[in-house]
C-alpha positions as CSV (number, residue, x, y, z in Angstrom):
1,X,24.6,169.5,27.9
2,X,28.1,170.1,29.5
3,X,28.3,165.9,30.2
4,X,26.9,165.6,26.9
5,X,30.0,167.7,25.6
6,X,32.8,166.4,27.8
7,X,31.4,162.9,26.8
8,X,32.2,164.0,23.2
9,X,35.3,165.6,23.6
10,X,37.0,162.4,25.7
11,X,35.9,160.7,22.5
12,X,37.1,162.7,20.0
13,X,40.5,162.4,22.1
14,X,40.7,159.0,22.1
15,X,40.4,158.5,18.3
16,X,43.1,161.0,17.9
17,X,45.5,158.9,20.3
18,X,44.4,155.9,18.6
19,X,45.0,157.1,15.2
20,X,48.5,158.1,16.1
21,X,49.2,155.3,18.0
22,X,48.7,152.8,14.9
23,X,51.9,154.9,13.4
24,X,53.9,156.0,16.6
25,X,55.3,154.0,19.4
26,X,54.9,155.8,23.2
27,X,58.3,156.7,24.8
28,X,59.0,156.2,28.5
29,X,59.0,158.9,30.9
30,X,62.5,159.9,32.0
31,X,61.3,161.7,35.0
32,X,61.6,160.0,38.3
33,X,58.5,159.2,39.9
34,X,58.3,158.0,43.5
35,X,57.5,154.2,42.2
36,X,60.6,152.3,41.5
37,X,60.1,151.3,38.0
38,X,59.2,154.1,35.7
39,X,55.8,154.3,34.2
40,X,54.5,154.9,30.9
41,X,53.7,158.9,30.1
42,X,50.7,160.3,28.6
43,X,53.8,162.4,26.3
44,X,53.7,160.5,22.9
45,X,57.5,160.9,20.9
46,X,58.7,160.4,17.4
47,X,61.3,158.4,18.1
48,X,59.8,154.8,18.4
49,X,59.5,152.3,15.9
50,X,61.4,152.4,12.3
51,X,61.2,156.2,12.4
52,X,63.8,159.1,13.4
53,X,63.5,162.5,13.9
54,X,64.8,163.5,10.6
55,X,61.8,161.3,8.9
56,X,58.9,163.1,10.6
57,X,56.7,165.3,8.7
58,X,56.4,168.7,10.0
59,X,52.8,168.4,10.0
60,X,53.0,165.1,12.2
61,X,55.3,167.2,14.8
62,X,52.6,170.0,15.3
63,X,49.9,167.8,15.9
64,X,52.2,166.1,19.2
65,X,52.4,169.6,20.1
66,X,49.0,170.1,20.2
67,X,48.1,166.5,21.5
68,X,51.0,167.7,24.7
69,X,49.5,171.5,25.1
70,X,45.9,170.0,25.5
71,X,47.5,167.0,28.2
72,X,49.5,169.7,30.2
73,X,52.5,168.2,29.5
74,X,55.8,170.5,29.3
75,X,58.7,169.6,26.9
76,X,61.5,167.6,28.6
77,X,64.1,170.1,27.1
78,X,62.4,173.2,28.8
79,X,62.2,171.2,31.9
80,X,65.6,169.8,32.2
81,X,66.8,173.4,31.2
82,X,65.2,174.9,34.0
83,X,66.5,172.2,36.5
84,X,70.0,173.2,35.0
85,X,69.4,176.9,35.7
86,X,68.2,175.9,39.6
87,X,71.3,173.9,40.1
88,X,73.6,176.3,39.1
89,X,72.3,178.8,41.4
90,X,71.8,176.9,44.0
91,X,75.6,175.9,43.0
92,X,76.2,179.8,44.0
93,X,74.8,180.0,46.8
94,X,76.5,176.9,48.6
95,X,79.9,179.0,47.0
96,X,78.8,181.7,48.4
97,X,78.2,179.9,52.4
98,X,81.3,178.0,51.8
99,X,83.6,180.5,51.4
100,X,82.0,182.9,55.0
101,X,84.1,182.7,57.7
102,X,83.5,183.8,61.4
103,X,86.2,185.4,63.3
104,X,85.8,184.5,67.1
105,X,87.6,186.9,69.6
106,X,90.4,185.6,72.0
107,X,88.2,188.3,74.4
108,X,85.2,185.5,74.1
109,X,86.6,182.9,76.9
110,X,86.9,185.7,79.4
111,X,83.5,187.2,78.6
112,X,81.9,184.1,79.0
113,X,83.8,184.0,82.2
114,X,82.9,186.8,83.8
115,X,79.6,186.5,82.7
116,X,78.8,182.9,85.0
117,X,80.6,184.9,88.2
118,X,78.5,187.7,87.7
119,X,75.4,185.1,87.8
120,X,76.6,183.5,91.0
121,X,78.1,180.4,89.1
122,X,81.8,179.9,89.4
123,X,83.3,177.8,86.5
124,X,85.6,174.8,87.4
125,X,88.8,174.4,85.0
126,X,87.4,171.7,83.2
127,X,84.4,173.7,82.1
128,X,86.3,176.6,81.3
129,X,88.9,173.8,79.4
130,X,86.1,172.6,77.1
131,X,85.0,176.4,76.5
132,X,88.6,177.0,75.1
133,X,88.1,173.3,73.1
134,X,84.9,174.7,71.6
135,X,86.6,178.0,70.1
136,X,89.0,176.6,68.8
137,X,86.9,174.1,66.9
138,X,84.9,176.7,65.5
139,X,87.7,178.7,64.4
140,X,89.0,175.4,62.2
141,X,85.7,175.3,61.2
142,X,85.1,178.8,59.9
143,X,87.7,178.3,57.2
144,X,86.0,175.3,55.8
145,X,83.6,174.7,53.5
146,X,80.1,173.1,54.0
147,X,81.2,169.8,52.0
148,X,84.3,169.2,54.2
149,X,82.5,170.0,57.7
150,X,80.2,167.5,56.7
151,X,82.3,164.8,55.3
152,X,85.0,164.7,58.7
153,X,81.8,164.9,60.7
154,X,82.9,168.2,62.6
155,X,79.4,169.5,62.8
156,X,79.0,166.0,65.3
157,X,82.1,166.6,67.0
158,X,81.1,170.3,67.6
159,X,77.7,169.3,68.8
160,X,79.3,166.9,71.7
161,X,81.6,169.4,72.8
162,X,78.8,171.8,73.9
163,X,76.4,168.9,75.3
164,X,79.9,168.4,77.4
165,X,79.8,172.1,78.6
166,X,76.4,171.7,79.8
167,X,77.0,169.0,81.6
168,X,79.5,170.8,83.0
169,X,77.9,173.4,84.1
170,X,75.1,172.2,85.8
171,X,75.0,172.4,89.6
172,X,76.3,169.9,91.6
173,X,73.7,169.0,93.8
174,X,71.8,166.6,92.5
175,X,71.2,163.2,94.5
176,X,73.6,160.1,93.5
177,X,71.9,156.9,93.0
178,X,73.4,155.5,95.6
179,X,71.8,157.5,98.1
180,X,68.6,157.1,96.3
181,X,69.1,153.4,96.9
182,X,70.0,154.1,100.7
183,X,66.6,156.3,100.9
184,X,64.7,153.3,99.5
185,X,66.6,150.7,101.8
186,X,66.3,152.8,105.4
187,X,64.3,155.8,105.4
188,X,61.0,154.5,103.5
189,X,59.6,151.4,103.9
190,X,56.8,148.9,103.5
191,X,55.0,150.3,107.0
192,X,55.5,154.1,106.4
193,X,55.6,154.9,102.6
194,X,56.1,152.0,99.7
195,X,58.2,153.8,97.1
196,X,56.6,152.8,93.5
197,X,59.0,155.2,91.8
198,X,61.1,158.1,91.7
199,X,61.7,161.0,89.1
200,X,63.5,164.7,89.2
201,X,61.5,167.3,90.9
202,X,61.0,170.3,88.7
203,X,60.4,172.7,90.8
204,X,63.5,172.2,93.1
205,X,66.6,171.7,90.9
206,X,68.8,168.9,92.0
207,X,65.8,167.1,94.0
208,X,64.2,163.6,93.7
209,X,60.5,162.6,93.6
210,X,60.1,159.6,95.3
211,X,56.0,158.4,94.3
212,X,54.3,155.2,96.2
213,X,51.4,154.3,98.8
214,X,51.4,155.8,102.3
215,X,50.9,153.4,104.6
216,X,50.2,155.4,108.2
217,X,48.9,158.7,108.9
218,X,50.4,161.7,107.1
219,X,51.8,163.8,109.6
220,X,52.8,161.0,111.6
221,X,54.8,159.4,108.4
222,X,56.4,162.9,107.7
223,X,57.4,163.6,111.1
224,X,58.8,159.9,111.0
225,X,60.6,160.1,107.8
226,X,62.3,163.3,108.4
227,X,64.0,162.4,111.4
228,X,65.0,158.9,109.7
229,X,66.6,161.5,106.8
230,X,68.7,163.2,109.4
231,X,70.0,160.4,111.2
232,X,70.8,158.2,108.5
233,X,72.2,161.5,106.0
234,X,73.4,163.8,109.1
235,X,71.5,166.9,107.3
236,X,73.0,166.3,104.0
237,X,69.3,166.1,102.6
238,X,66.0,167.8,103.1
239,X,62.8,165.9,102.9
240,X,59.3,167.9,101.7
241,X,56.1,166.4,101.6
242,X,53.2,167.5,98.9
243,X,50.2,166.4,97.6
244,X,50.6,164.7,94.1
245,X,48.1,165.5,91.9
246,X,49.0,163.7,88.8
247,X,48.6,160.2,90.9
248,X,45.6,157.9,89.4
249,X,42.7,157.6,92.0
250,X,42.8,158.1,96.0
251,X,44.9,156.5,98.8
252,X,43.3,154.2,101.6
253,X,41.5,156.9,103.3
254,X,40.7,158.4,100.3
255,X,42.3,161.4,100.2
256,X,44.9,162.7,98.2
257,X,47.9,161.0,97.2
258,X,51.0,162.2,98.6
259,X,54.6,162.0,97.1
260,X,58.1,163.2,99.2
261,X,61.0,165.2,97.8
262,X,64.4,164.8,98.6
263,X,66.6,167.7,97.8
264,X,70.5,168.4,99.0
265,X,70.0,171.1,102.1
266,X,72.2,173.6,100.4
267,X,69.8,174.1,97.4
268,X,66.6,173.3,99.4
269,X,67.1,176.5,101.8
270,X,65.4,180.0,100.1
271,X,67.9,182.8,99.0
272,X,70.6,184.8,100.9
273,X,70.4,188.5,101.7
274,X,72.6,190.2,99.6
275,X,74.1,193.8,99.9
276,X,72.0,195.3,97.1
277,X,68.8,193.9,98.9
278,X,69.1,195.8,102.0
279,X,70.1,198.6,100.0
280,X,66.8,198.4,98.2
281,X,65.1,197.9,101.7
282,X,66.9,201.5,103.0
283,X,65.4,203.1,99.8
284,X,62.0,201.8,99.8
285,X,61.6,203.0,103.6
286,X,62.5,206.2,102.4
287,X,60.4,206.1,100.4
288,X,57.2,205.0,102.3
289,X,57.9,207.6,104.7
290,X,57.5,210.6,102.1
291,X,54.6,208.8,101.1
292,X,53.2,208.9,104.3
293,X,53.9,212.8,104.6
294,X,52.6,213.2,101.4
295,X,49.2,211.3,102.8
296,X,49.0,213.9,105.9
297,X,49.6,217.2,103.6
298,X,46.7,216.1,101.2
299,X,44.6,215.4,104.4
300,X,44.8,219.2,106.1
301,X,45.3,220.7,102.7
302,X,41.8,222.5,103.5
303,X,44.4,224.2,106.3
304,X,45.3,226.3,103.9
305,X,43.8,229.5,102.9
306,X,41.2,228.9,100.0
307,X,42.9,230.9,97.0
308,X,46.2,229.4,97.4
309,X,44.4,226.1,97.3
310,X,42.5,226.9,94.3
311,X,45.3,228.1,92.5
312,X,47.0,224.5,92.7
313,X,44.5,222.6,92.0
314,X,44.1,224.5,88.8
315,X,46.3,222.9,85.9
316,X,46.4,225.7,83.9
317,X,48.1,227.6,87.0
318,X,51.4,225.5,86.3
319,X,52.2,226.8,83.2
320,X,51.6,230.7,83.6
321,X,53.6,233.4,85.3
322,X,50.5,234.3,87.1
323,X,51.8,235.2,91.1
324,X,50.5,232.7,93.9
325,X,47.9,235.2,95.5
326,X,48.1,235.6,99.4
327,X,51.1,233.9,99.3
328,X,52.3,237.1,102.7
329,X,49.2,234.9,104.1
330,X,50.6,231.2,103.6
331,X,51.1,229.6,106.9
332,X,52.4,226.3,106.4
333,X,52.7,225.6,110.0
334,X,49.0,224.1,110.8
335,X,49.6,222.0,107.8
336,X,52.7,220.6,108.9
337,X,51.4,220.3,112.4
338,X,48.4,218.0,111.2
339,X,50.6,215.9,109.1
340,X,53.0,214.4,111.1
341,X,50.6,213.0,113.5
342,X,48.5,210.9,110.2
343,X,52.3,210.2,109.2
344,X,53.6,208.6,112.3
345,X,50.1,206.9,112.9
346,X,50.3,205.2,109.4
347,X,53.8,204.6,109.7
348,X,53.3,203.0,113.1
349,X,50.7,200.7,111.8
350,X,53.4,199.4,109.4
351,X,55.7,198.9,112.2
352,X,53.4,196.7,114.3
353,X,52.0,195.0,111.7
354,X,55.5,193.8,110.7
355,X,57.0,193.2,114.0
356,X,53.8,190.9,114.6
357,X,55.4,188.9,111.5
358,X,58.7,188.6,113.3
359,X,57.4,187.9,116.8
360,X,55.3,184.6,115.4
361,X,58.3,184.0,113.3
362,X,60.6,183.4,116.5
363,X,58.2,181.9,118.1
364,X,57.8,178.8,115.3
365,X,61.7,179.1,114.7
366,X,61.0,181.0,110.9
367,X,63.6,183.4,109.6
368,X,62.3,186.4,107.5
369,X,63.8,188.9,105.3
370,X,63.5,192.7,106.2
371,X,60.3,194.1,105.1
372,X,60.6,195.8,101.7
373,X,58.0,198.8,102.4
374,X,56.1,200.0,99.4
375,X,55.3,203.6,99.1
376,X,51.6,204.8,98.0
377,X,50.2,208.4,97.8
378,X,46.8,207.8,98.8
379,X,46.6,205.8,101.8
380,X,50.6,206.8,102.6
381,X,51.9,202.7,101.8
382,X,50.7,199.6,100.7
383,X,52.5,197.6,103.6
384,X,55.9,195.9,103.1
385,X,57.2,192.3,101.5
386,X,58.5,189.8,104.1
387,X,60.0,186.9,102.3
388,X,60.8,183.9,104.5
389,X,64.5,183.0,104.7
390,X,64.4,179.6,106.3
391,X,62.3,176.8,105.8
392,X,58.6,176.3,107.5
393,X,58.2,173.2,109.0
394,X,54.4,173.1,108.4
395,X,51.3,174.9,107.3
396,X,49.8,175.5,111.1
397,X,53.4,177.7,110.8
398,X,52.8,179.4,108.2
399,X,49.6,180.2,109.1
400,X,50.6,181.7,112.2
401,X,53.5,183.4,111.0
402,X,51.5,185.0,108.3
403,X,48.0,185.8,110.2
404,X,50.5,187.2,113.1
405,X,50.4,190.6,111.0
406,X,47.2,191.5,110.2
407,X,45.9,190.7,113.7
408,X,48.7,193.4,115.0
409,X,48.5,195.5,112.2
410,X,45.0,195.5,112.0
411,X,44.1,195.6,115.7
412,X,46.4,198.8,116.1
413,X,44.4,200.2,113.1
414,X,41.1,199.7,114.5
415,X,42.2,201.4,117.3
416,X,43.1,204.6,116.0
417,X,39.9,204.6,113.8
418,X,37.6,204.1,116.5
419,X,39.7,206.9,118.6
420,X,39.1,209.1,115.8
421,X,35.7,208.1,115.0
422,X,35.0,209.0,119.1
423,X,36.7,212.5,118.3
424,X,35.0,213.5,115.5
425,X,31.4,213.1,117.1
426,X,29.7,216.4,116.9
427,X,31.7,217.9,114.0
428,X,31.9,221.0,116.0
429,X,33.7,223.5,113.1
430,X,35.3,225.5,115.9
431,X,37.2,222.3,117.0
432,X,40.8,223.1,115.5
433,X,41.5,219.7,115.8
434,X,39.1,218.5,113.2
435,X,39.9,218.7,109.1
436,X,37.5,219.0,106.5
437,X,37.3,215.9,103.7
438,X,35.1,215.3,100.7
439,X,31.9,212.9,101.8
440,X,32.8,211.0,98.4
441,X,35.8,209.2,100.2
442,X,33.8,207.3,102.6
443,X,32.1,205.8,99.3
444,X,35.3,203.8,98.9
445,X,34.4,201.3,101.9
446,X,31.0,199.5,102.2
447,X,31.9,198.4,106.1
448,X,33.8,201.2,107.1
449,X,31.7,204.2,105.4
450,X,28.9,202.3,106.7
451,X,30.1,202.3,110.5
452,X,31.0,206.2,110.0
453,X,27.5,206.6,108.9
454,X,26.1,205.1,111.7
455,X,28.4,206.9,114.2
456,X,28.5,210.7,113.1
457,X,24.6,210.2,111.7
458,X,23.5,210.0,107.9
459,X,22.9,214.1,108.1
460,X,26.3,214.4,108.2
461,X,26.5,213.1,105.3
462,X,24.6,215.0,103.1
463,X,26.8,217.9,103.2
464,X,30.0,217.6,100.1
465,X,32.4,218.3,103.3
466,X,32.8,216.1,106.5
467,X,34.5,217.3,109.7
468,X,36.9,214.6,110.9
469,X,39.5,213.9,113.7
470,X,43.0,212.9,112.1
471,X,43.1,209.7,113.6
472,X,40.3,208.8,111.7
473,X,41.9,208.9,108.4
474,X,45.1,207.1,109.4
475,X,43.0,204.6,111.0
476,X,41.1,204.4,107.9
477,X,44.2,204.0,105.4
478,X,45.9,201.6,107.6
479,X,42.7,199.4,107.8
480,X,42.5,199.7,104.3
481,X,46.1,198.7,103.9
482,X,45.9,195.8,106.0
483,X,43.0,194.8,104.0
484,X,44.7,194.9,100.7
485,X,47.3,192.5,102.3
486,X,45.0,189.9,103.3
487,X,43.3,189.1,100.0
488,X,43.9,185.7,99.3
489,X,46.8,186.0,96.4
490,X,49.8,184.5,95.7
491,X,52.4,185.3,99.2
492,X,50.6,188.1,100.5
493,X,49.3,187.3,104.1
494,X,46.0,186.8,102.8
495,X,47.2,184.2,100.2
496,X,49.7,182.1,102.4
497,X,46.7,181.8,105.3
498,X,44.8,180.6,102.8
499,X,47.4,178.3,101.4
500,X,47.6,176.8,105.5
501,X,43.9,176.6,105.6
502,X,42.9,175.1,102.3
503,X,45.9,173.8,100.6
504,X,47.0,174.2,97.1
505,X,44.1,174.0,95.3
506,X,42.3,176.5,97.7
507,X,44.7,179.0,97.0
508,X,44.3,178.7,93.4
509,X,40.8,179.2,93.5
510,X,41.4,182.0,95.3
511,X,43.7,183.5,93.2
512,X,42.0,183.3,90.3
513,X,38.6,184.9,92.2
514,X,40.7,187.6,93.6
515,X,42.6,188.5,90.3
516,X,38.8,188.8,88.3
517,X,37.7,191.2,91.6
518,X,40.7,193.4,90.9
519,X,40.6,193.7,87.6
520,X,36.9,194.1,87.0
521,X,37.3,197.4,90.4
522,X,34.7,195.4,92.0
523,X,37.4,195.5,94.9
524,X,40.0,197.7,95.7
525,X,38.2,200.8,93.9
526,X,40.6,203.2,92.5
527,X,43.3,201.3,94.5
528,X,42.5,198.0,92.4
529,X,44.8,198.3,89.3
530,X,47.8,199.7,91.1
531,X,47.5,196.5,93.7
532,X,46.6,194.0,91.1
533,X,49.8,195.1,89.1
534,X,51.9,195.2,92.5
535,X,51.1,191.4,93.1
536,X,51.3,190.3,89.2
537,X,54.7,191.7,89.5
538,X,56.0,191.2,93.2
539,X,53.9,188.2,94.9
540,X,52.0,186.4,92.6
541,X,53.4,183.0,93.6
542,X,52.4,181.0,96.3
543,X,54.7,179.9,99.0
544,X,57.1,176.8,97.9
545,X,59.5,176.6,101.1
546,X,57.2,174.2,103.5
547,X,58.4,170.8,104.1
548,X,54.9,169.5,105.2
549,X,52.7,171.1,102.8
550,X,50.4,168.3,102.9
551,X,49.0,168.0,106.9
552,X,46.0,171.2,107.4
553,X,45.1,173.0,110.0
554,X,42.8,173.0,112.8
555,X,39.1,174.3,112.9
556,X,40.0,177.4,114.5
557,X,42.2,178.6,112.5
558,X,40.4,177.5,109.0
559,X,37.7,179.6,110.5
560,X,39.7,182.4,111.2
561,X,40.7,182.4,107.7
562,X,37.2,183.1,106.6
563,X,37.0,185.8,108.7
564,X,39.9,187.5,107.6
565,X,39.2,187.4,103.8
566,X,35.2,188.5,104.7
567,X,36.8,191.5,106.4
568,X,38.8,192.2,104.0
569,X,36.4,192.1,101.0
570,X,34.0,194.1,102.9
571,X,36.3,196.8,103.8
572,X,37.7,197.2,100.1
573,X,34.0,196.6,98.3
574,X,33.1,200.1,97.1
575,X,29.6,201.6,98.7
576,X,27.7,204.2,97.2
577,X,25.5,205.9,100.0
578,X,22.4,206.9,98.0
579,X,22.0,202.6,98.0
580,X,20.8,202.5,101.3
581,X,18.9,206.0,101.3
582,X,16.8,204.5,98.7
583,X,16.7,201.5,101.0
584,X,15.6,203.8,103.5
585,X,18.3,202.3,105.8
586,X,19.6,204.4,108.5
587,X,17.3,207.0,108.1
C-alpha cells in the first residue's frame, strides 16, 4: 500500500509539472554548483516566455509556492538575504581582528636571553641579531591589518625569520659532509663494513648512522674501526656500534644486523657534575642515615616499657592531652644502644656495596657519579644511584662494573645475616642481646623466612613474637635491599647485567616482566609500589653510553646473571608459612 501511494503521488506530481510547464518556461539556477556550467533547477519562475511578473495571476503564483514548499526549495531572495547578513558579520569580525594590536616589550630580547644561559645554551650575536629582527617585525605587523599582512607577504617573511633562529640555535656539533665522505673513504670499507647509507641518529643529537653489510667478525670490526676513527679524526669523533633492528633480514652469519654511529666526542660523553648535584648527593646521605636510625628505633621499640608503647601506637593518643604514663620510667638508653649497631650495619652494607661499583669501575677505566643514596623507613634505604660519567667500552664492562655491587653488597649482607641467624639460636629471653619482632615479617621472604625457619625451628614460629639477634635484621634489610637493586629494570644493577648478558631486547623483556611483578605485589610485597614508582621515575631507562653494545658476554657471566635475578626474585617473593605447614614441610 505505501508503494502503491508513493507510485500515485510521483504521478500526480508530474501532471502538475507538466500542466504548468505547457504555460511557463523553467528558469536557470543562479546558484553556483560545483560543475562549471550551471544546471537546470527543479525551482519553476514566472518570468520565462511572453509573460512578466506584473501579468501573473495571483492564483498561478500560489500554486509555484506550493509546487517549491513540496520540492524543498527556499526562495532565492531569503537565501541571498541571509548570505548578505553572514557577510556583513563576518565583515565585523575581520574589523574587529584587523584593528588588534600586540604590544611586545623591549624587556622580551633579554628575557629570551637569559632564559637559553640559564638552559646551558649560550646565544651567538647573530642569533640574538635575528631575535631583535623578529620583534621588530612583529611590532610593524601588529598595527596592520589582515588584508595588508597578507598582500606584502609579511606573514612569509615572518615565518623565515624564525626558521632562521632555529637554525641558529641548534648545536654545533653535528658532522659535516665532508667528514662523512672521509669516514666512507678511510675508516669503512669493502673488507670491514660496506656503508649502504647513512641518516641522523635520534638518539644522540649531532650523530650520523652509517647502515651497510659487515664483512668480518663484530668485535674484531669495531675494535678495528675505532682505532681507524682516532687516527685518521685525532678524537674529534666517537664511534658506537648497535644492533639495527629496522634492517630487512639477517647478515652472513645470520645474526643481527649491525649499524655504527658517529657522533662529535664533546656531545657523545654523558653529563657533567654540577654544584647543585653534589648538593643533592650531601642531602640525600642525610637523609639515608636518619632513615637508617629510624630502622634501628622501630627494631628495639619492644625495649621500651609496654604502656609507653601502647600509648603511641594508639592514634587517638595524638590528639588528647592525656599524659604519657610511666614516662619517670622511660629509659631511652637501651633503645638507642640497639639502634646504632642495625644503623651502622645497614649503612655499612651501602658503603661496600658502592665502593664495589667504584673498584670494578677503575679497574675497566669507567668513571661514575657519586652515589645518590635513597632513604626508606623500613629496611633503613633502598641503596644509592650511580650514574656512569664516561663512556663503557663494552658490555663484558658493564657487566662487571654493575655486578661488582651486589656481589660486595650482597656478600657483606649475607654475612651479618648468617652472624645473626647463629646468635639468635636458642631464643634464650634472658639474652639482653636479643629483641623481640612480630613472626608476620619473616612472611615477606620466601628464601629468607624459609632459611630462618629451618635454623631457629618451625616451633619458633608459632608464637606472634620471635627473639632475634640485631644482626639479623640488618642483614635481612640489606639482603633485601640488594635484592631490589638487582631486578632486571631499566639502569638498576639488575637491569644493566641483564642488558650485558642478553642485549637490548633481553632487557626489554625484562622490563616489561619485572614492571607486571611490581605492580601486581607478586614481588616486592609492601615494598613493591614504592620501588616500582622509584624506578618509573629515577632509572627506568636502559643504559645508552656503550660504544660496543653489540659483542655479548661470556658463559660465565650470562650464567651468573641468572643467578642473580633467581636470587633476587626469591628473596623478594612473599611466603606465607601456613603454605608449607599444610604441606607438612619442615615439620
Amino acid at each position: 500500500r505505501p508503494i502503491a501511494a508513493r507510485r500515485r503521488h510521483t504521478r500526480a506530481m508530474d501532471a502538475t509539472r507538466a500542466r504548468i510547464a505547457r504555460s511557463w518556461t523553467p528558469a536557470r539556477c543562479s546558484r553556483r554548483t560545483r560543475r562549471p556550467q550551471a544546471r537546470p533547477s527543479r525551482r519553476w519562475s514566472a518570468s520565462g516566455g511572453d509573460r512578466t511578473p506584473e501579468t501573473t495571476s495571483k492564483g498561478m503564483r500560489k500554486t509555484l509556492a506550493d509546487l517549491n514548499a513540496i520540492l524543498g526549495e527556499e526562495e532565492e531572495e531569503e537565501q541571498a538575504g541571509r548570505n548578505a547578513e553572514t557577510n556583513q558579520m563576518e565583515g565585523g569580525e575581520e574589523e574587529k581582528r584587523s584593528t588588534t594590536t600586540i604590544e611586545v616589550s623591549d624587556s622580551v630580547l633579554q628575557a629570551l636571553k637569559e632564559a637559553e644561559e640559564a638552559r646551558g645554551n649560550k646565544l651567538s650575536d647573530d642569533a640574538i641579531e635575528q631575535m631583535r629582527k623578529i620583534l621588530d617585525t612583529t611590532r610593524e605587523m601588529s598595527s596592520k591589518s589582515e588584508v595588508d599582512k597578507k598582500t606584502r607577504g609579511e606573514d612569509d617573511k615572518l615565518q623565515k625569520d624564525f626558521e632562521s633562529l632555529s637554525d641558529l640555535l641548534k648545536p654545533k656539533t653535528v658532522v659535516p659532509k665532508e667528514d662523512i665522505q672521509i669516514m666512507k673513504e678511510k675508516v669503512f670499507g669493502p673488507t670491514s663494513f660496506w656503508v649502504t647509507g647513512t641518516m641522523p641518529n635520534p638518539d644522540l643529537e649531532g650523530g650520523v648512522l652509517f647502515r651497510g653489510n659487515l664483512r668480518d667478525d663484530k668485535e674484531v670490526v669495531f675494535r678495528t674501526l675505532d682505532e681507524k676513527t682516532k687516527e685518521v679524526f685525532g678524537g674529534r669523533y666517537e664511534l658506537f656500534m648497535s644492533e639495527d633492528f629496522e634492517a630487512e633480514g639477517l647478515d652472513s652469519k645470520g645474526t643481527t644486523r649491525v649499524r655504527f654511529l658517529v657522533v662529535p666526542a664533546d656531545a657523545a660523553q654523558p653529563p657533567a657534575i654540577s654544584r647543585w648535584q653534589v648538593v643533592v648527593c650531601v642531602i640525600l646521605a642525610g637523609l639515608t642515615v636518619g632513615s637508617a636510625f629510624q630502622l634501628g628505633i622501630a627494631a628495639n621499640i619492644n625495649r621500651l616499657p609496654p604502656d609507653i608503647v601502647a600509648y603511641f601506637l594508639n592514634p587517638q593518643n595524638m590528639d588528647s592531652s592525656t599524659m604519657i604514663p610511666k614516662l619517670e620510667e622511660l629509659d631511652v638508653g637501651p633503645v638507642l644502644d640497639g639502634a646504632f649497631p642495625i644503623m651502622g650495619a645497614v649503612l655499612a652494607c651501602a658503603g661496600i656495596h658502592e665502593a664495589g661499583h667504584f673498584f670494578a669501575g677503575a679497574m675497566r677505566g669507567v668513571k661514575l657519579s657519586p652515589p645518590y643514596l635513597i632513604p626508606n623507613g623500613q629496611i633503613g634505604t633502598f641503596g644509592a644511584i650511580t650514574q656512569f660519567k664516561s663512556l663503557v667500552g663494552n658490555r663484558k664492562d658493564m657487566f662487571d662494573v654493575a655486578i661488582a655491587g651486589p656481589v660486595a653488597g650482597g656478600s657483606a649482607a649475607a654475612v651479618l645475616f648468617v652472624y645473626g641467624l647463629i646468635c639468635s639460636m636458642g631464643g634464650d629471653a634472658s639474652n639482653p642481646d636479643l629483641v623481640s619482632i612480630p613472626t608476620v615479617l619473616f612472611n615477606n621472604s620466601f628464601l629468607l623466612g624459609n632459611v630462618c625457619r629451618a635454623v631457629l625451628g618451625g616451633q619458633v614460629f608459632e608464637a606472634k613474637e620471635v627473639l632475634i639477634h640485631p644482626m639479623l635484621i640488618a642483614g635481612w634489610c640489606a639482603l633485601t635491599t640488594t635484592a631490589l637493586n638487582c631486578l632486571p629494570v631499566g639502569s638498576l644493577d639488575g637491569g644493566r647485567v641483564v642488558q650485558s648478558a642478553w642485549g637490548r631486547r633481553g632487557i626489554n623483556i625484562s622490563s616489561l616482566l619485572t614492571y607486571a611483578g611490581l605492580g601486581f605485589g607478586i614481588i616486592g610485597g609492601s615494598l613493591s609500589l614504592s620501588w616500582g614508582l622509584f624506578i618509573l621515575i629515577c632509572q627506568r631507562v636502559p643504559e645508552k653510553f656503550v660504544k660496543d653494545s653489540v659483542t655479548g658476554v661470556d658463559s660465565k657471566r650470562s650464567n651468573l646473571a641468572w643467578v642473580m635475578v633467581i636470587l633476587a626474585i626469591l628473596i623478594l617473593f612473599p611466603f606465607s608459612f601456613t603454605l608449607p605447614q599444610d604441606q607438612g614441610i619442615f615439620i
